[in-house]
N, C-alpha and C positions, 0 to 999 in steps of 0.2 A: 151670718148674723142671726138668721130663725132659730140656728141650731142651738146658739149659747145662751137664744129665750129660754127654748125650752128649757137647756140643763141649767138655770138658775131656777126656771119655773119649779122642776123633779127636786132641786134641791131646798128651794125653801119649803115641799110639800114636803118631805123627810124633816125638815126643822119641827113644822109643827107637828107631823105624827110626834115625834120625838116629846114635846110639850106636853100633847094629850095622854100620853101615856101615862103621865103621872105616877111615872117609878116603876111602876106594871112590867117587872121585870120577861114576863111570858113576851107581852106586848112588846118589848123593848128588843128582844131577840127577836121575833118575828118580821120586824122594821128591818133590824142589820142584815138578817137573811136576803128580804127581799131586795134590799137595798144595794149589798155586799157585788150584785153584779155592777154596777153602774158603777161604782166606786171604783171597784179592777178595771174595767174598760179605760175610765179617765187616766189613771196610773200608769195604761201602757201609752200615749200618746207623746 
């Protein structure tokens, strides 16, 4: 149960970077970058 706080907690914290970037395309790749792992991870499960 802890575990899918967090990963909803990681994943609305990626909503709003997402937000604040405000099209900030540099910004915007830098988010999926860091992001892009947690993503793979969930997709092999």
């Amino acid at each position: 149960m802890e575990k899918e706080k967090d990963q909803t907690s990681e994943g609305l914290n990626q909503i709003f970077e997402i937000i604040n970037a405000k099209g900030d395309t540099g910004e915007l790749k830098q988010i999926i970058k860091k992001n892009g792992t947690i993503d793979n991870s969930e997709e092999e499960k």
